[in-house]
C-alpha positions as CSV (number, residue, x, y, z in Angstrom):
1,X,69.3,-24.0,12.0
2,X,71.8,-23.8,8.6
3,X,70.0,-24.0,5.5
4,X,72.2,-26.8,4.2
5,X,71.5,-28.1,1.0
6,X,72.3,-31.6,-0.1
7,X,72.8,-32.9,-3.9
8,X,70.9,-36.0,-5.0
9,X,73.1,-36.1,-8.5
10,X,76.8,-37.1,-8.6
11,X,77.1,-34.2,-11.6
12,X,77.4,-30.6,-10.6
13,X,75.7,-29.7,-13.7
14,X,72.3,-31.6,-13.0
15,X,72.4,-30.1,-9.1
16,X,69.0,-30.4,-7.7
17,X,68.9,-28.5,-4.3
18,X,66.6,-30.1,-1.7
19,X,66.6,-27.4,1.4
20,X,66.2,-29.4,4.8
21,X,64.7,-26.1,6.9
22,X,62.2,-25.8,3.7
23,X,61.2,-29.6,4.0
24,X,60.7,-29.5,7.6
25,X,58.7,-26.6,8.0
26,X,56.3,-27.5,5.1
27,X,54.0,-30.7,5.1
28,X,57.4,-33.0,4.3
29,X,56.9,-33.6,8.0
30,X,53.7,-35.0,7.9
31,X,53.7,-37.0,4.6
32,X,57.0,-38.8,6.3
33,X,55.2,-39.6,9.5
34,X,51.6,-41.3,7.2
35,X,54.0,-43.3,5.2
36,X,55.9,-44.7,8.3
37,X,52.6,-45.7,9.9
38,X,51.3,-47.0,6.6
39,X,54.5,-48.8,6.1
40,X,54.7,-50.7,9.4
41,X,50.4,-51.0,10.1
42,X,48.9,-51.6,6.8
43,X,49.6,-55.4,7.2
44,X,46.7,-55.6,9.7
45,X,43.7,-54.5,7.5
46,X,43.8,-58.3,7.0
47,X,43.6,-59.0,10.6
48,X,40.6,-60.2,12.0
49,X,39.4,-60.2,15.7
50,X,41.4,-61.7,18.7
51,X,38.7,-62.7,20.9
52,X,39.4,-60.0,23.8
53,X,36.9,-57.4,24.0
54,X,37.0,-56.5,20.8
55,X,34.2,-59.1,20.3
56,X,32.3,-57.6,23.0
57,X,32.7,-54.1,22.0
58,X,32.3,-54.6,18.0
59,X,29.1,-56.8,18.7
60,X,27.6,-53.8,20.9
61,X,28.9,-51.4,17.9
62,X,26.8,-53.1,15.5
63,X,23.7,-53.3,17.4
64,X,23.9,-49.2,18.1
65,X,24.7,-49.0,14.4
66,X,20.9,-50.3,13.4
67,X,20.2,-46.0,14.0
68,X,22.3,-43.1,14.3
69,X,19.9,-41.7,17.2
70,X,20.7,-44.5,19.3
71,X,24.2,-42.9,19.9
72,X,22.8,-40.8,22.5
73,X,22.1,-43.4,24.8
74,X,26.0,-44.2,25.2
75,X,26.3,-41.0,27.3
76,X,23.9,-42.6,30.0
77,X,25.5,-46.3,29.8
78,X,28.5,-48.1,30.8
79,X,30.8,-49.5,28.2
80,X,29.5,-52.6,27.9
81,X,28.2,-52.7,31.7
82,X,28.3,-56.9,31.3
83,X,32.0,-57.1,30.9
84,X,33.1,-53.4,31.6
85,X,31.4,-52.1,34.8
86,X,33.9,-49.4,35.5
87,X,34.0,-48.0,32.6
88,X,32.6,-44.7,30.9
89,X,33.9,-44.3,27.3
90,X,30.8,-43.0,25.0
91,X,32.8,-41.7,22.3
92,X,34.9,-44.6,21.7
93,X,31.4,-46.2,21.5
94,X,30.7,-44.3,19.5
95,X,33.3,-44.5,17.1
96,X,32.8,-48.4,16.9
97,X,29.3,-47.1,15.4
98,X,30.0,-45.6,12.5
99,X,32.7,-48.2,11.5
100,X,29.5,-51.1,12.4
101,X,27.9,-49.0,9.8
102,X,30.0,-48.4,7.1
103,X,30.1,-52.7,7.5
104,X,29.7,-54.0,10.6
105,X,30.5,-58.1,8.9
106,X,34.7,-56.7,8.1
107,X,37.3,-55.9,10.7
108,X,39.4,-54.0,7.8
109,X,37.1,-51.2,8.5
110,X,37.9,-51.2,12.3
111,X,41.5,-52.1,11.6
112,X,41.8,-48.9,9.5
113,X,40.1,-46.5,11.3
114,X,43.1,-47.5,13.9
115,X,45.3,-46.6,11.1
116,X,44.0,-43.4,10.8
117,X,44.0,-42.3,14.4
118,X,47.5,-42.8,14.7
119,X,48.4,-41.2,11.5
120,X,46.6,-37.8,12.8
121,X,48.0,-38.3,16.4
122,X,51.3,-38.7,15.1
123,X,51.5,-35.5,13.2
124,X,49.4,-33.4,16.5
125,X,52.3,-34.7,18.3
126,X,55.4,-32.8,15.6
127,X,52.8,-29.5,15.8
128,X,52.8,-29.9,19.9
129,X,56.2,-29.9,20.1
130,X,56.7,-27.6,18.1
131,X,54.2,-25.4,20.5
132,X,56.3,-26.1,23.0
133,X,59.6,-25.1,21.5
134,X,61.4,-27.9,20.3
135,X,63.5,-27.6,16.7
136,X,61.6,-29.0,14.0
137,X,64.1,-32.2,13.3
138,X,63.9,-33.4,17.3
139,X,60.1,-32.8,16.9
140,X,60.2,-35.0,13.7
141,X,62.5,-37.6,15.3
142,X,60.5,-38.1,18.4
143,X,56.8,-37.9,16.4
144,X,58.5,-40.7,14.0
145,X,59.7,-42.7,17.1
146,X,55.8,-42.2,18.4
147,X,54.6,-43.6,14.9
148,X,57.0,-46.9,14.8
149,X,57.2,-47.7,18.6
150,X,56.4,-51.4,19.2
151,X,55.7,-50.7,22.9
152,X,52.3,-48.6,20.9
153,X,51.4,-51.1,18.6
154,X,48.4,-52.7,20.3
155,X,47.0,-49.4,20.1
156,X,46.4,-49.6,16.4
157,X,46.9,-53.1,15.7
158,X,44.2,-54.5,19.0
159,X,40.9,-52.5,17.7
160,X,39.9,-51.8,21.3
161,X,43.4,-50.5,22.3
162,X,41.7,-47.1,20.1
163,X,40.6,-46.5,23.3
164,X,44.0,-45.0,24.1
165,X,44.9,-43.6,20.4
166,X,41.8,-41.8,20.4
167,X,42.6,-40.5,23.5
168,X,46.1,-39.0,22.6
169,X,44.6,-37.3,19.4
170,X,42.2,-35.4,21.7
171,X,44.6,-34.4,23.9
172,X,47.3,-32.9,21.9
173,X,44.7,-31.6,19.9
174,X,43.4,-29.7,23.4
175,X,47.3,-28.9,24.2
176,X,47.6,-27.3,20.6
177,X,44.4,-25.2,20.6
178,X,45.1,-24.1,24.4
179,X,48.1,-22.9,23.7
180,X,46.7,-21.2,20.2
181,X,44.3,-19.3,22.5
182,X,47.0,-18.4,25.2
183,X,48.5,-16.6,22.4
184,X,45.5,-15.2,20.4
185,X,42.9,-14.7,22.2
186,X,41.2,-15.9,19.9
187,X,37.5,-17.5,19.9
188,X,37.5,-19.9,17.6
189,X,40.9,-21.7,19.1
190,X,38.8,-21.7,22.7
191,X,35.7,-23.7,21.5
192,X,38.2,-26.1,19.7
193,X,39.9,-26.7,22.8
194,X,37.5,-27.3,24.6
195,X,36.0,-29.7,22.8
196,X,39.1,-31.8,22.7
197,X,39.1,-31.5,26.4
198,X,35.7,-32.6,26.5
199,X,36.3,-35.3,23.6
200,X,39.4,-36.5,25.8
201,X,37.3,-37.0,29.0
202,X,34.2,-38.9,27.2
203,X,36.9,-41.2,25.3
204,X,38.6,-42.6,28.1
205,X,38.8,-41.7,32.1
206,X,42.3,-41.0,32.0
207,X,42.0,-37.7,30.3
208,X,41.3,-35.9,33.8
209,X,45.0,-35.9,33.9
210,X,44.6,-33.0,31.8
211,X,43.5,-30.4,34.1
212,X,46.2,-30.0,36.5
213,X,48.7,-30.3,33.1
214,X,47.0,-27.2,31.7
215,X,47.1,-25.3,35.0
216,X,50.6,-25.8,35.0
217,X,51.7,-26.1,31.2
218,X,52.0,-22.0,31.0
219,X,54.6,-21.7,33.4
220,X,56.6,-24.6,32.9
221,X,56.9,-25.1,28.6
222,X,55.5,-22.2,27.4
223,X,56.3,-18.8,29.8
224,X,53.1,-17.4,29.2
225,X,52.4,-17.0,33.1
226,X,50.9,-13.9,32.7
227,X,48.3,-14.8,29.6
228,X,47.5,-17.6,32.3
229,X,46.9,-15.9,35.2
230,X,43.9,-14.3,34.0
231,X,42.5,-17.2,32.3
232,X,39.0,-17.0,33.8
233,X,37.1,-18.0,30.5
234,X,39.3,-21.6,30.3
235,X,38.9,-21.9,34.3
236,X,35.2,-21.9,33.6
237,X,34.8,-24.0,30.9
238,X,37.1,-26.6,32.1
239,X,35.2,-26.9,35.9
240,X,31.7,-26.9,33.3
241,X,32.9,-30.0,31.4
242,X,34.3,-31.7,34.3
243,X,31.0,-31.0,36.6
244,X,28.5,-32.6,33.2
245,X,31.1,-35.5,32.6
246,X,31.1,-36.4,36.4
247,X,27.5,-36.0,36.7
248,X,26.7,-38.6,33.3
249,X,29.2,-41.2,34.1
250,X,27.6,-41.2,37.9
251,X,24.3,-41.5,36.3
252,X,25.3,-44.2,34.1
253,X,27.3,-46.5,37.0
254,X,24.3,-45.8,39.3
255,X,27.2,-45.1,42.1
256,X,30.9,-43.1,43.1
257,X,33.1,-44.1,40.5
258,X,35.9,-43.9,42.4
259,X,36.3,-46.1,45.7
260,X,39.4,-46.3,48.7
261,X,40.3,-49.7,46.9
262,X,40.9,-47.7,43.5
263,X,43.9,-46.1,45.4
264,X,45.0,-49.2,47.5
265,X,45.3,-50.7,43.9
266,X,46.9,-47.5,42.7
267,X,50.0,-47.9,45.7
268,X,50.4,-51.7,45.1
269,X,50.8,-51.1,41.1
270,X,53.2,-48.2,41.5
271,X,56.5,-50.4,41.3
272,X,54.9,-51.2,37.5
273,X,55.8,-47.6,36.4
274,X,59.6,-48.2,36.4
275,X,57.9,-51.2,34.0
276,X,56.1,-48.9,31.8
277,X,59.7,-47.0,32.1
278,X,61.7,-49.9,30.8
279,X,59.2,-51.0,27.9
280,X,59.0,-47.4,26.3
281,X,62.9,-47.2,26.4
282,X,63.9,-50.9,25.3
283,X,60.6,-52.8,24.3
284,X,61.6,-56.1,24.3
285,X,59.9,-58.9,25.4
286,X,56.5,-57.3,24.8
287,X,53.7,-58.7,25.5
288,X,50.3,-58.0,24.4
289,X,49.0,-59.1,27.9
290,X,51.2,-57.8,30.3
291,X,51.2,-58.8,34.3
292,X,53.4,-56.8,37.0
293,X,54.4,-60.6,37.9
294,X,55.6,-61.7,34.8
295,X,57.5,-58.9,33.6
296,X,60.9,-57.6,34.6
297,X,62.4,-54.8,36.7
298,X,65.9,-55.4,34.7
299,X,64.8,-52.9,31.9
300,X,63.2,-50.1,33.9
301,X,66.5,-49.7,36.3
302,X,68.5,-49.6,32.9
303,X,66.2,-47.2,31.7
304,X,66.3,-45.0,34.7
305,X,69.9,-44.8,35.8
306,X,70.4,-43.9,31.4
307,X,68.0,-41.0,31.6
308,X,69.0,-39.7,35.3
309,X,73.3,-39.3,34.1
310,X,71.5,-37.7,30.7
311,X,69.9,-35.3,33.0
312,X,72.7,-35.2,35.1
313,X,75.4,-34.3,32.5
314,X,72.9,-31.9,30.2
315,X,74.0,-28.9,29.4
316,X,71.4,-26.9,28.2
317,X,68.3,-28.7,30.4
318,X,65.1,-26.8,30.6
319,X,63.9,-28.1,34.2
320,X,60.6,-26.8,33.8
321,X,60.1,-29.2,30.4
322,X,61.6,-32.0,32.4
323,X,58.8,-31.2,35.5
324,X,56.3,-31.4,33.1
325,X,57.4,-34.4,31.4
326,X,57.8,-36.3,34.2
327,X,54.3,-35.3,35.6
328,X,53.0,-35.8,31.9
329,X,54.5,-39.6,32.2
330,X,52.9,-40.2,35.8
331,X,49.8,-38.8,35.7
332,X,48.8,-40.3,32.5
333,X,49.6,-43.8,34.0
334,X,48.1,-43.6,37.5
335,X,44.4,-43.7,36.6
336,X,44.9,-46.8,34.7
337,X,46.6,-48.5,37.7
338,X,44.0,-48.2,40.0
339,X,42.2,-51.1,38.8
340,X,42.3,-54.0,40.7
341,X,43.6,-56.9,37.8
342,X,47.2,-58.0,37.1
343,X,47.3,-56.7,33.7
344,X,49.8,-53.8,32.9
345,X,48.7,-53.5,29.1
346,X,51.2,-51.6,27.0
347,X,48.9,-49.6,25.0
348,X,48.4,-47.5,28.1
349,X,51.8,-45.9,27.1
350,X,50.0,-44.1,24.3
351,X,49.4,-40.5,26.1
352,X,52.0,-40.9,28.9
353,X,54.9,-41.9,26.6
354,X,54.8,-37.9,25.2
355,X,55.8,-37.0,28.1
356,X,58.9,-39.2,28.4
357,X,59.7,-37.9,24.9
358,X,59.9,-34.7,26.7
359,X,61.9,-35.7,29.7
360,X,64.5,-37.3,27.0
361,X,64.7,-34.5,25.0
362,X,66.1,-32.8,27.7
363,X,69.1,-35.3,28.3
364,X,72.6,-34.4,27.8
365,X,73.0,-38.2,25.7
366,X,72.9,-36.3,22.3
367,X,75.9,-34.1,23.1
368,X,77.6,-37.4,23.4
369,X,78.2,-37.5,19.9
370,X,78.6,-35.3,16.9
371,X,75.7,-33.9,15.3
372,X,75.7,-36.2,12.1
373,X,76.7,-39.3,14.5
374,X,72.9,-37.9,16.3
375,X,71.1,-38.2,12.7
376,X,72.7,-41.5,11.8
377,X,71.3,-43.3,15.3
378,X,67.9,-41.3,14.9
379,X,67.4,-43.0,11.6
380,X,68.8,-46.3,12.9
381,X,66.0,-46.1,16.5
382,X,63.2,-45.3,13.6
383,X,64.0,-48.0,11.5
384,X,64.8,-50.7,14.5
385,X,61.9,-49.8,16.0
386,X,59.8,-49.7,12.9
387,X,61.0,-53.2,11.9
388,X,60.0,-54.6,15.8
389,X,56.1,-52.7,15.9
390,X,56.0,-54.3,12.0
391,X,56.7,-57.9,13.7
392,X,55.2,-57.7,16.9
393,X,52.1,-56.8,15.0
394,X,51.6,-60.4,13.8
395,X,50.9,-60.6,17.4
396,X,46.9,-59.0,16.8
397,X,46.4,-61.0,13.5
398,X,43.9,-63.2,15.2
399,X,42.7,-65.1,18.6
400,X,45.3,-68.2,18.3
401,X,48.2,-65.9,17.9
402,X,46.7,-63.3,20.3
403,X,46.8,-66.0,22.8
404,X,49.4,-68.0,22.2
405,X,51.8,-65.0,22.7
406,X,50.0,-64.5,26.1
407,X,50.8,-67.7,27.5
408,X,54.1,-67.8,26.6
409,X,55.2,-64.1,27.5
410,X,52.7,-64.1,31.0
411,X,52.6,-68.1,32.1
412,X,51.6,-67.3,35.6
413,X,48.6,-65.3,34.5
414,X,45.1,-67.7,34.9
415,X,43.1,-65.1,32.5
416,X,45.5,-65.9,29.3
417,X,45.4,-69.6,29.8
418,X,41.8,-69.7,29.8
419,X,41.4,-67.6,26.9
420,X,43.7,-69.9,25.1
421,X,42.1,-72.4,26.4
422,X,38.5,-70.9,25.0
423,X,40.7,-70.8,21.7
424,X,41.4,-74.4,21.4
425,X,37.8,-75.2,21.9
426,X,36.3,-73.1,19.5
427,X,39.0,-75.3,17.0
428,X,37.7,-78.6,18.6
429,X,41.1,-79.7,20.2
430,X,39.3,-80.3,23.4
431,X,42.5,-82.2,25.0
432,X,44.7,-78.9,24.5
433,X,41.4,-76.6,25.7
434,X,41.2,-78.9,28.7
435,X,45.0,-78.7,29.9
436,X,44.9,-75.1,29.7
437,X,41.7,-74.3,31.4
438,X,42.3,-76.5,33.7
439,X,46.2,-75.0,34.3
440,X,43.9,-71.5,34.6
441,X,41.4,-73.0,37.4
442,X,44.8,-74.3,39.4
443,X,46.1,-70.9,39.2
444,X,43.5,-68.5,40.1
445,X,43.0,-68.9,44.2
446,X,40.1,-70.2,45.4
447,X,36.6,-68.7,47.0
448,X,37.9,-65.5,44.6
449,X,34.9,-64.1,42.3
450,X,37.6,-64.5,39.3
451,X,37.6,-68.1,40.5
452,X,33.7,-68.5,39.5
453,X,34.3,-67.7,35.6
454,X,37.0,-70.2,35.5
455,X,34.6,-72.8,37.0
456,X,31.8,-72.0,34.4
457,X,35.0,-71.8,31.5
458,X,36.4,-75.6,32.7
459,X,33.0,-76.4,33.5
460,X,31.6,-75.9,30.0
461,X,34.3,-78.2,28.7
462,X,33.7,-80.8,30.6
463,X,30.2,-80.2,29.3
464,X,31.3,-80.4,25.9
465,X,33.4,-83.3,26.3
466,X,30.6,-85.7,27.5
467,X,32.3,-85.2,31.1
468,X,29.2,-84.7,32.7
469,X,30.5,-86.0,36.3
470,X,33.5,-83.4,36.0
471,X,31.8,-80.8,35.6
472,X,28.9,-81.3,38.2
473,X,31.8,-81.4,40.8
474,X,33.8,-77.8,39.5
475,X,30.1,-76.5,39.0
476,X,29.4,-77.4,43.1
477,X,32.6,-76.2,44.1
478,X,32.4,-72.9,42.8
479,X,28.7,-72.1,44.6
480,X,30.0,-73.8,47.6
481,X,33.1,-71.7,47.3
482,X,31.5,-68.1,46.8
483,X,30.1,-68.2,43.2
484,X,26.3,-67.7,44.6
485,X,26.3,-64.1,42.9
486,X,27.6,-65.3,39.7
487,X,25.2,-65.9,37.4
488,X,26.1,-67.7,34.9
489,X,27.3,-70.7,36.9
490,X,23.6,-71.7,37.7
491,X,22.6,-71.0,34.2
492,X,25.0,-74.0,33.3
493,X,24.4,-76.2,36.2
494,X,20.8,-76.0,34.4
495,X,21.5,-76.9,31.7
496,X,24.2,-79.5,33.1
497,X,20.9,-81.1,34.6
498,X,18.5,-80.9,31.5
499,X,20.9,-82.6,29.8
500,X,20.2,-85.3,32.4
501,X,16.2,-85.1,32.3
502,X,16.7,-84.1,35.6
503,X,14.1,-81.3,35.0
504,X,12.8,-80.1,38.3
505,X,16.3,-79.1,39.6
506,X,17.0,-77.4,36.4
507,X,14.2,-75.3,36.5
508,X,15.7,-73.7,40.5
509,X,19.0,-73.3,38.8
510,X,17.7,-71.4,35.9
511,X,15.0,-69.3,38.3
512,X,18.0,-68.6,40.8
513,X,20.7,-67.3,37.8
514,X,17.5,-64.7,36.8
515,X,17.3,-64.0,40.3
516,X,20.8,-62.4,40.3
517,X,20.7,-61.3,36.4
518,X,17.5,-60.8,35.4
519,X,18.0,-59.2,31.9
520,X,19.8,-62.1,30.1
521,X,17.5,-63.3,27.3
522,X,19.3,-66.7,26.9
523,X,18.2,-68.0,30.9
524,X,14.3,-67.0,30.1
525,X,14.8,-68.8,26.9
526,X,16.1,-72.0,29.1
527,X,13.6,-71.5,31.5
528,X,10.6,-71.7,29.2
529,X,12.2,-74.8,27.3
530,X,12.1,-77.2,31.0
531,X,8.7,-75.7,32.0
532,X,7.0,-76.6,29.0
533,X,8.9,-80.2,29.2
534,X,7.2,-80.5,31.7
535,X,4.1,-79.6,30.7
536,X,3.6,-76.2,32.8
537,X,2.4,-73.8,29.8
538,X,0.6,-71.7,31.5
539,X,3.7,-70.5,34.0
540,X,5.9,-70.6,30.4
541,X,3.9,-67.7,29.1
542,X,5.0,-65.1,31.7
543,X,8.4,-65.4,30.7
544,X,8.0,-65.6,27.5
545,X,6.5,-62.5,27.2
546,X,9.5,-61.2,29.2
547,X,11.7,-62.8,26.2
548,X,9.6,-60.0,24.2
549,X,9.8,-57.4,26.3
550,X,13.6,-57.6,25.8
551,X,14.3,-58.7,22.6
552,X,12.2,-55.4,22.1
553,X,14.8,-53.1,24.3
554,X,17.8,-52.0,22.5
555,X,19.5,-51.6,25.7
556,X,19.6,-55.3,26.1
557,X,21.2,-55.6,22.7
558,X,24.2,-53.3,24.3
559,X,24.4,-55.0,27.5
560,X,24.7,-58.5,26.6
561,X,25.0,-61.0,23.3
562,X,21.9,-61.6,22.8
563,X,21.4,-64.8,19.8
564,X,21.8,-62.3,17.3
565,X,25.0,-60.6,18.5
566,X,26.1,-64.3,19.2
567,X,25.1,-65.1,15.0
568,X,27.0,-61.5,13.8
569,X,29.9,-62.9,15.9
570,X,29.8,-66.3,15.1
571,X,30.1,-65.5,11.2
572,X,33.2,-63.4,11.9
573,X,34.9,-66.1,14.3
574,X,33.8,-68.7,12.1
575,X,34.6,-67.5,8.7
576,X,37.7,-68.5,6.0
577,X,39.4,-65.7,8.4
578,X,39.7,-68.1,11.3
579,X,40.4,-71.4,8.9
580,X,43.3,-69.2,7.7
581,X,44.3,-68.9,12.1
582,X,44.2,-72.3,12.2
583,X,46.5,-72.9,9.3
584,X,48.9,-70.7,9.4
585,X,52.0,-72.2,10.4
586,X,53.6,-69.3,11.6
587,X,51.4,-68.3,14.2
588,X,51.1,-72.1,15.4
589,X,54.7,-71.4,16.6
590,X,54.1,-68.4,18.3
């Protein structure tokens, strides 16, 4: 590259020389890429929480947060095993920890720890691809494009979308120390990496993508096939940290984490790639609850035929980047579509979207134009871009916007009417929370186990609104339907029927929901309130001695809202934070 020097005074006497290749091989680089996230994020250290997971996960966080050595136990649990069965993510857990304890009562903390993680990912991704041989100004353009991309803003902006930010910083950071050692040899640069390979696999599941990426990374980007080949100590350490991180998460799920239904989902949801495809390229119409059904093709066949004639008509394309790309972009993706939900959620793009910036680098669009034509429309992507994450962002500021976007964007969805639904109630306009929980219950099939939690959400409306009749018949229709396992459908039906002194049959419904959930402090406290009505003490002591017994455990503190997770999130959800929600013209219209 030229060293070409540009004047910021009009007067050749007052020259001051600023020298680009200086600037980009310095920390100019990395200053730029903090003050674009700062400059489209730092809006949302006034957001609050948007009633999707991150209520569940932050009141979990702050329970963990009453002692440090309580962390340990997140390697032999679940992620919430209530709401998130599948799922084995101890250090994201335990990164909701330390922000619980730096003040568990503010989101801002959360919010900009978010901030953060981007920031550093952003700059590990300039150094990686630099690693992998790519000038310093396309490495800047594409780690500014990773900074400002709306398609990435529920990363930072939804405090659980972390889940995925903290998952790109460990893996670049992996990438970059690997490819350190390939070239060192060098002691230090091995334990590093693999502790971001380690950190990447106890973050999220996804990072097992990693392994068959850094068996192939030396021969495809960085021609070091030989300082590979002989790799023994990385082979080692990789199948040691894969072997202990299997071995936990199977302790903690109590069974085979992976099923044959994982990969029947994983062929049905492969069509949403070319999705994935056309949101990273033209991210419009976001949506911060995606659905395969509800979003179009249109953009992802654009998107593909654009970057196949760029491959097609490049001059200078490296195949082995563009293999590598492409298997970066897949691989990332696939675990996360082996799930068995509609939701396609964009912040999944976080890791696999690096890899498209790899494919595209490759393309022969930038010899389209001339070289300051390519600056001009770099600066004009990062600042559309930029302006569309900083708006879509509004998006996260709190549950009525959350879900108001939902519903509109994904109308065919049941899950995002009945959290809007949920919404409305919690701001007492029962009629609205009615039409859209009961639009959910119409719209989720029948005798499904989904069905059952939209019985028990329309059913505790009804219950609300005095409709005592209604929701005695959507309570009956669910068990008779194939809700016998779930258990909080009997836990309401009791207390559906000690609202109506009808005592004896409230006490079977409250005895049959601990019969399928026996941990959940809030039935034995039920329980204990009918027998004594009815004058059975001595049979109310047994379980209230099981009310100590787990008011006692921290593990039930993690694994459901107990009353006092239900007060810590009651004084965030209920606070001037929401009364400003509810006020807020602007997101009223969203």
């Amino acid at each position: 590259m030229s060293n070409r020097t540009f004047s910021f005074c009009p007067s050749r006497r007052e020259i001051i020389a600023f020298d680009l290749s200086l600037f980009l091989a310095a920390y100019g680089p990395f200053l730029l890429l903090v003050g674009l996230n700062i400059f489209v994020y730092v809006k949302i250290l006034a957001f609050g929480l948007t009633g999707l997971d991150d209520t569940t996960l932050i009141a979990s966080g702050s329970a963990y947060a009453l002692s440090y050595t309580s962390m340990l136990r997140v390697f032999s649990t679940m992620l919430a095993p209530d709401c998130f069965q599948f799922f084995y993510r101890p250090l994201l857990m335990i990164s909701f920890i330390v922000d619980a304890h730096l003040h568990p009562y503010i989101p801002f903390i959360f919010h900009a720890t978010n901030i953060v993680i981007h920031a550093a990912a952003s700059c590990l991704l300039f150094v990686f691809l630099r690693k992998i041989d790519y000038r310093p100004a396309t490495s800047l353009f594409f780690a500014a494009l990773f900074a400002v991309h709306p398609v990435l803003t529920p990363a930072v902006a939804w405090i659980p979308g972390r889940n995925d930010s903290l998952l790109g910083l460990f893996v670049l950071a992996s990438f970059i120390f690997y490819f350190n050692y390939l070239q060192s040899r060098n002691i230090r640069h091995y334990v590093l990496h693999m502790l971001a390979f380690a950190g990447a696999l106890f973050v999220k599941e996804t990072g097992i993508a990693m392994l068959a990426l850094l068996l192939i990374s030396p021969y495809l980007v960085r021609r070091q096939q030989g300082a590979a080949r002989h790799n023994y100590y990385c082979f080692i350490g990789w199948i040691l940290i894969v072997a202990g991180w299997v071995s936990l998460k199977m302790y903690a799920a109590g069974k085979t984490p992976v099923t044959p239904a994982a990969f029947v989902s994983l062929l049905a949801s492969l069509p949403s790639l070319l999705q994935y495809l056309g949101k990273a390229i033209f991210p419009l119409q976001l949506s911060n609850l995606a659905t395969q059904k509800d979003t179009t093709y249109l953009y992802g066949i654009i998107a593909g035929v654009l970057v196949a004639l760029g491959l097609i008509f490049s001059k200078d394309r490296r195949n082995g980047h563009v293999i590598f790309g492409t298997l970066w972009f897949v691989l990332f993706l696939a675990p996360t579509l082996m799930f068995r939900n509609d939701f396609k959620l964009e912040h999944r793009l976080y890791v696999p979207i690096v890899g498209l910036f790899l494919v595209l680098s490759e393309t022969g669009i930038p010899f389209v134009v001339s070289v300051r034509w390519q600056k001009g429309l770099q600066i004009l992507a990062i600042a559309v871009f930029g302006v569309l994450a900083f708006n879509y962002a509004d998006v996260f500021s709190g549950p009525l916007a959350f879900w108001t976007n939902a519903a509109r964007i994904s109308p065919r969805n049941p899950w995002v009417h009945s959290g809007l639904g949920m919404i409305y109630a919690n701001m007492r306009l029962g009629s609205h929370a009615l039409q859209e929980l009961e639009r959910a219950y119409e719209l989720e099939p029948k005798h499904t186990p989904n069905s059952s939690i939209f019985a028990f959400d329309l059913g505790s409306i009804y219950m609300d609104a005095g409709k005592l009749p209604e929701a005695e018949n959507v309570f009956k229709n669910a068990i008779e339907g194939g809700s016998s396992n779930f258990s909080k459908i009997y836990f309401l039906y009791g207390s559906l029927c000690r609202r109506q002194n009808r005592l004896p049959e409230a006490e079977q419904f409250y005895k049959h929901a601990l019969r399928i959930n026996p941990h959940y402090i809030d039935y034995y406290k039920g329980l204990v309130e009918v027998i004594e009505s009815q004058g059975h003490n001595k049979e109310s002591a047994l379980y209230r001695g099981m009310i100590q017994r787990l008011a006692k455990d921290d593990g039930a503190s993690l694994m459901y809202l107990d009353a006092a997770s239900a007060r810590w999130l009651s004084g965030i959800m209920n606070n001037k934070t929401r009364d400003a929600w509810g006020a807020s013209p602007q997101l009223q219209t969203r």
